[in-house]
C-alpha positions in Angstrom: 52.8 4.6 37.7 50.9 4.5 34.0 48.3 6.3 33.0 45.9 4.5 32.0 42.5 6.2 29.9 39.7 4.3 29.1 37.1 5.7 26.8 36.2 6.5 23.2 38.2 9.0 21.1 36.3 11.9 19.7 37.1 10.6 16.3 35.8 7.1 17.0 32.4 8.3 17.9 32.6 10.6 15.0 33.0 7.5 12.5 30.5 5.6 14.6 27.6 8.5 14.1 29.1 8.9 10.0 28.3 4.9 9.8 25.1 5.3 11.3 23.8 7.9 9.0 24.8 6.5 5.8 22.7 2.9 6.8 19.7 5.1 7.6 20.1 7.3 4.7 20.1 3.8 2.4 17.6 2.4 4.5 14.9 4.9 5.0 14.0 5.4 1.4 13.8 1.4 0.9 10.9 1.8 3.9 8.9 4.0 2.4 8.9 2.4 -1.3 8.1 -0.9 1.0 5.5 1.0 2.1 4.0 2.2 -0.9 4.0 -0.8 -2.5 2.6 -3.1 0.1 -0.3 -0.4 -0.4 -0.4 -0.8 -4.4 -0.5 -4.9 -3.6 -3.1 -5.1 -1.6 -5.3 -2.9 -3.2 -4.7 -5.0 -6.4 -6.0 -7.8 -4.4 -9.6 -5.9 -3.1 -9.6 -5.0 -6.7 -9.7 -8.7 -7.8 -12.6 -9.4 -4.8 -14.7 -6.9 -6.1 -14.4 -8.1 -9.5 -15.0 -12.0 -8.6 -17.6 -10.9 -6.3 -19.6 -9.0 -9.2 -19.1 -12.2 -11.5 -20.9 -14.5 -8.3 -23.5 -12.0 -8.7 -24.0 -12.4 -12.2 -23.9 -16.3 -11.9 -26.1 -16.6 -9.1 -28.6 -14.3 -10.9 -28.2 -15.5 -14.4 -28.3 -12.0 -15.3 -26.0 -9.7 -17.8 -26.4 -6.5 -15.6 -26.3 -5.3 -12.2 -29.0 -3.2 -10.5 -27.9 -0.4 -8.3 -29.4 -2.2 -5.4 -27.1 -5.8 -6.3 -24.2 -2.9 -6.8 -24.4 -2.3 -3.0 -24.9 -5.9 -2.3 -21.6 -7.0 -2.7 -20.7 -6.6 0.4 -24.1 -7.0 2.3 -24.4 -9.3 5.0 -25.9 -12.0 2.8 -23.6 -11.0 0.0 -20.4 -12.7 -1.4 -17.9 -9.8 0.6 -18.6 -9.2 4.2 -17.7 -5.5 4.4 -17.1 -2.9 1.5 -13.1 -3.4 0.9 -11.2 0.1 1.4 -8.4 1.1 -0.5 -5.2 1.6 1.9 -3.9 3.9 0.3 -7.0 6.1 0.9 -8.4 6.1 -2.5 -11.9 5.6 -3.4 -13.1 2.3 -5.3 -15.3 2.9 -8.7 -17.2 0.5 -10.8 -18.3 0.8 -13.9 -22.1 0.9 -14.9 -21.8 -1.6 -17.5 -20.4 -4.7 -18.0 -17.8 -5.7 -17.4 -18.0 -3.8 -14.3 -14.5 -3.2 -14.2 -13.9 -1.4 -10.7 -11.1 1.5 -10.1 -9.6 3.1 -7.7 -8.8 6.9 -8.0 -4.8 6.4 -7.1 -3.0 6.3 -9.9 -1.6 2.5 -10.6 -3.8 1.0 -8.5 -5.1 -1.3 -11.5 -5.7 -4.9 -12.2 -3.0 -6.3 -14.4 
């Protein structure tokens, strides 16, 4: 009569687990960076809105400046943005007082190019 055992060996499942760790060990770090600089991107591109949306202003107005009150009209109802853009990497969005209203965001290389 054989004897016949069917099942995994210790060391099989041993490799198996030593496999699986080294992929996620590789892989986990490449998420995060993903992360971080899907985050950079698209607060690049709110950066550019901002910045096209100030020019419209400017156009529209056929002024050199912005009031305070045309500051905070960007993104009025009636303005050229539909809701004040927020930086995803939680960091806060600053433009400048004078021209050329550059806007910046307080985490560090979120900048236009």
């Amino acid at each position: 009569m054989k004897n016949l055992r069917k099942g995994f060996t210790l060391v099989g499942i041993m490799i198996v687990v030593l496999i699986i760790g080294v992929l996620m060990a590789i892989a986990i770090p490449n998420f995060l960076n993903a992360r971080t600089t899907a985050q950079t991107k698209a607060c690049i591109a709110n950066l550019k809105q901002i910045q096209s949306a100030t020019e419209q202003v400017l156009m529209k107005n056929q002024t050199p400046s912005l009031s305070s009150t045309e500051k905070g009209g960007l993104w009025a109802t009636d303005g050229p943005m539909k809701a004040e853009p927020v930086c995803p990497a939680a960091g806060t969005y600053t433009m400048a007082e004078t021209s050329p209203y550059a806007t910046t965001c307080g985490v560090e290389g979120h900048v236009l190019p």
